[in-house]
N, C-alpha and C positions, 0 to 999 in steps of 0.2 A: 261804372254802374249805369245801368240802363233806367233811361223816363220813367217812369212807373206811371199809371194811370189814374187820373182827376178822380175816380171812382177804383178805390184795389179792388183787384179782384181776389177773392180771400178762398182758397181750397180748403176744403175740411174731410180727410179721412175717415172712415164711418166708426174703425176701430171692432171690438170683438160685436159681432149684431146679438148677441145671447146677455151680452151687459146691458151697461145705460147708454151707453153714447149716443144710441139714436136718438133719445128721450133726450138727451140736454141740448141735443143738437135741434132739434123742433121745438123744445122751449125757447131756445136763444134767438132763434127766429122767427117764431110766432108775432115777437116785437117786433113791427115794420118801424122802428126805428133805426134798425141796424140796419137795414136799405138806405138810410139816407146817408153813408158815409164808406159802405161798401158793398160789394155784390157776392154774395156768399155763391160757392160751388161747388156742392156735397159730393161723391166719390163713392156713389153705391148701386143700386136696382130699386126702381120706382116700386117694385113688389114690397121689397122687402120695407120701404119707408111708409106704405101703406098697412102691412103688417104691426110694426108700430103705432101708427096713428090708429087702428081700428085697435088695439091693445088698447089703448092708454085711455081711449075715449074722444079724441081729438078729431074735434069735426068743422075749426075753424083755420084751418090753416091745410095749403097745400102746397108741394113743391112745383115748380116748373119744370116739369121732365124733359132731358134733352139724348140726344143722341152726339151731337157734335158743339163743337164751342161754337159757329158759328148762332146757334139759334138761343145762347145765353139774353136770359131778361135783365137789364142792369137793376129794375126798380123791385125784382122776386128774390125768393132763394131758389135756385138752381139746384137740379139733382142732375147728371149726367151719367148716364146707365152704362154701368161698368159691367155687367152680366146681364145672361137673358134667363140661365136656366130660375127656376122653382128649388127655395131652401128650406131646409126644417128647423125654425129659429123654436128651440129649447131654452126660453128663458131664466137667466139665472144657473143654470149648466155650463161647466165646461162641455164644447164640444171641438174635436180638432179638424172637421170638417168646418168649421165654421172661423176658424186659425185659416185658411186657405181665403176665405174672402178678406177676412183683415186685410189680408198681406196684401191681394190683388188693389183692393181699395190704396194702399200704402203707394204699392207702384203706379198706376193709375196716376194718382196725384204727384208723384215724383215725373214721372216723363211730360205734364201737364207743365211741371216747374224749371225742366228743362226746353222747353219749348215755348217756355214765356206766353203760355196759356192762362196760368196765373200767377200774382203776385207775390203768395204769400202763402205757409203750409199752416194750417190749426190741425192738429189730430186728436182723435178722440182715443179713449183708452183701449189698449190690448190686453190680449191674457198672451206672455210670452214662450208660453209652455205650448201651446195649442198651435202658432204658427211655427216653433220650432219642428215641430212634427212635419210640416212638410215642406219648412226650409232649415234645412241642418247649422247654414252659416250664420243664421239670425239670431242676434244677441238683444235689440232693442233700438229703439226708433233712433235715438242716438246714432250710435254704431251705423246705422244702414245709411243715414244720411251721410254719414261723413265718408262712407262707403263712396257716395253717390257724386257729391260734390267737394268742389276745394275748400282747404281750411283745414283746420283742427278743432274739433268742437270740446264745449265745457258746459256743461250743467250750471245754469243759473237758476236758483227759484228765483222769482221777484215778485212782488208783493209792497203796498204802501209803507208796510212797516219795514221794508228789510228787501236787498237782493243778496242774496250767498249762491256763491259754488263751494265747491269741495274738489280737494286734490283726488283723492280716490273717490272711487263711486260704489257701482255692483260688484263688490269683493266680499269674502269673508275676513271678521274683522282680526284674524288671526294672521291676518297675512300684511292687514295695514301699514305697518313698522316698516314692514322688508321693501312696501314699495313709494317710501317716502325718501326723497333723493332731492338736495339742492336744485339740480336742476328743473327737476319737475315744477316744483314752486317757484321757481321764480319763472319759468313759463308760464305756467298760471296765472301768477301776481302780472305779468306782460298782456295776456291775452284779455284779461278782467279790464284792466286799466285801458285797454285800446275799445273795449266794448261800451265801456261806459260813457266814451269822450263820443265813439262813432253813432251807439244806436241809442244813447240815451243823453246826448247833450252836455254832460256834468264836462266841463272845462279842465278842471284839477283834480279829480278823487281821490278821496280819503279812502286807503284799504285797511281793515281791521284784520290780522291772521290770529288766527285761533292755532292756540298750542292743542300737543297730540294726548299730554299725559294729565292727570291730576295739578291743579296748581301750576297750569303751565311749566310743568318740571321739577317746582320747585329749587331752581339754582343747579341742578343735576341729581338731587337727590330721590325723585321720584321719577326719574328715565331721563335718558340724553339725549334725546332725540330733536330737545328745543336749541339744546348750545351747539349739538353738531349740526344740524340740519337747518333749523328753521330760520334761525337767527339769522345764521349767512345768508340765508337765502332773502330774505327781508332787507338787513345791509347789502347786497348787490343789488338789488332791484331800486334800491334807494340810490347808490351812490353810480354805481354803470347806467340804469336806465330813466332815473329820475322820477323813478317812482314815487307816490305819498304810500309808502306803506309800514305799519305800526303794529307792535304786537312783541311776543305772541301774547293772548290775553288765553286768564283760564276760561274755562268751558262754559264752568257751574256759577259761573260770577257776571259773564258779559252780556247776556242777552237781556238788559235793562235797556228803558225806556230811551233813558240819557245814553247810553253807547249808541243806540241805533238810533239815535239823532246827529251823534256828530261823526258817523262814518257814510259814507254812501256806498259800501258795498264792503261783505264781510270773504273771507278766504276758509272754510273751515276743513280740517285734515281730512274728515270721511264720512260717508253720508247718516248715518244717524246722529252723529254729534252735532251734523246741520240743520238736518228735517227736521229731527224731534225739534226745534224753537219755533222754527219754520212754518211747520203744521200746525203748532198749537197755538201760534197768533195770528194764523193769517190762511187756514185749510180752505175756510171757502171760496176766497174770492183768490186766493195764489195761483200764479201760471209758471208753467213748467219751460224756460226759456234756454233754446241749444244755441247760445253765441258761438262764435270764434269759427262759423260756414259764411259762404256767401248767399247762404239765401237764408230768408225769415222763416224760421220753426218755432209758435208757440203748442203748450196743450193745457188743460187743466193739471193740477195736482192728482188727482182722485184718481181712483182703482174703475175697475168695472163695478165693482158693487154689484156682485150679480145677487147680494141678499135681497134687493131693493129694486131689481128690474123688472120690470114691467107691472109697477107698480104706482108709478104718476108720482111719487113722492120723492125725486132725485130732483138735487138744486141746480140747477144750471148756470150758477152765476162765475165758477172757477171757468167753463169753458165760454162764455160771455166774456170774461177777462182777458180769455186766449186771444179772445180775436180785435177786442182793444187792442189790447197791447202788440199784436204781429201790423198793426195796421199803424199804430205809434212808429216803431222802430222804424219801418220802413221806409215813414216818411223823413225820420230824425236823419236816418243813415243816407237817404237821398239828399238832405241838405246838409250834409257834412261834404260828402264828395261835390258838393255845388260848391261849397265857400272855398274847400280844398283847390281844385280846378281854377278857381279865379283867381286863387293867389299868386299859383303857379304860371296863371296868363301875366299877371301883374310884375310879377317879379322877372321876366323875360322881355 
């Protein structure tokens, strides 16, 4: 892994311009406190972040427009103008002309990250219908990334109270069953447990796996899916890989105070039996964390909320959390391969 710099330098993808994102994105830096620990570097058109600020009413804050990373301000937020043309930002609309700068904004910041331009990706929210329309292969910020770089990625939320992924993600939940497989999980239970030691410090983690059916099965009686699937999968990763992992717990029972104190990170089979807790204790301030790439991907929890765009009243504090937390990890993950690397010197 590569030095990373005394100051990260933190990319932020502008996401759909018709949402909020611009709007949380100029709340979170409004605070020149976030300068004192990184250098933010937005991924849009100074037009278009003027369009916003003369929206919203916002006459105290401005970006530092740049054309190239050489003329980045470490002690500003940075805008670096990804287009020249003129857009018709329709706030609160879907528009799929406006899917087409997402993306650019998207890439932009991806060849920025491969070129060690910047440190670190925060993205703001898309509408994935809108860029699909003029990228076919586009499934979600996820997918593209892993597209882009090495690794295998896995959905983390994390949040004070709680980090979960999920075995499945964007499926129909009809199809859940069919693609819950041993090995999946215990890849998972692998990838979680390497994340948590790499980009979050924890030494030993405790994994909590959440069952798929009612009552975690019930013994067999309410689906098989816990004694043929999970179970094993929980014993190999315990006994082949040294896993702490424990389970399966039921659904309707685990998300107490006291479980999410003595786990540091849960396993849940599919994305609404994760979100729904997920959301409902932790929507604001939760960030949306793609482990298991080599490079740092946070974003907020939250939608576009195009009800509520351009309208001054969107919270900016989930995508404020985005960029704590990508600036956390990266340092966590930088002093892990430092203590890694010494030992390997020492032990030679």
């Amino acid at each position: 892994m590569k030095k990373i710099r005394n100051k990260i330098r933190v990319g932020v993808s502008v996401g759909d311009l018709n949402g909020i994102g611009m709007e949380v994105i100029i709340k979170t830096f409004m605070d020149k406190r976030m300068m004192d620990f990184c250098t933010p570097i937005v991924f849009g058109s100074g037009k278009t972040a003027a369009f916003h600020r003369k929206t919203l009413e916002i006459q105290n804050f401005s970006f530092n427009v740049i054309n190239d990373f050489k003329d980045v301000n470490n002690n500003k937020a940075n805008l670096i103008n990804c287009w020249k043309e003129d857009i018709e930002i329709q706030l609160g609309e879907t528009n799929d002309d406006i899917g087409k700068y997402a993306y650019l904004s998207l890439e932009k910041a991806k060849e920025a990250l491969k070129k060690e331009e910047i440190d670190v990706l925060v993205t703001a929210p898309i509408n994935k219908s809108s860029i699909k329309k003029n990228q076919d292969n586009f499934i979600g910020h996820t997918e593209y990334l892993e597209q882009n770089f090495e690794g295998d990625s896995l959905m983390m939320m994390v949040s004070n109270n709680m980090k979960i992924a999920f075995v499945t993600s964007h499926v129909p939940l009809s199809e859940v069953p069919n693609l819950l497989t041993k090995e999946k999980i215990t890849s998972n239970l692998k990838s979680m447990n390497t994340t948590l030691i790499q980009d979050f410090g924890i030494q030993k983690p405790k994994i909590a796996v959440i069952g798929l059916n009612p009552h975690a099965g019930e013994e067999g009686m309410l689906g098989k899916e816990e004694e043929e699937i999970i179970i094993p999968a929980i014993q190999e990763s315990n006994e082949e890989e040294g896993i702490l992992s424990f389970g399966p717990y039921p659904a309707d029972s685990f998300f107490t105070s006291t479980n999410l104190n003595r786990f540091d990170a849960i396993l849940s089979m599919y994305h609404d039996q994760g979100l729904t807790p997920f959301k409902t204790l932790s929507f604001s301030e939760g960030v949306n964390y793609t482990s298991g790439l080599e490079i740092v991907r946070t974003s907020p929890v939250h939608g576009t909320a195009y009800d509520i765009a351009g309208k001054n009243i969107a919270d900016e504090q989930s995508l404020r959390e985005a960029v704590y937390l990508s600036c956390e990890i990266i340092k966590k993950r930088e002093e892990y391969f430092l203590l890694k690397k010494n030992s390997l010197n020492i032990k030679k």
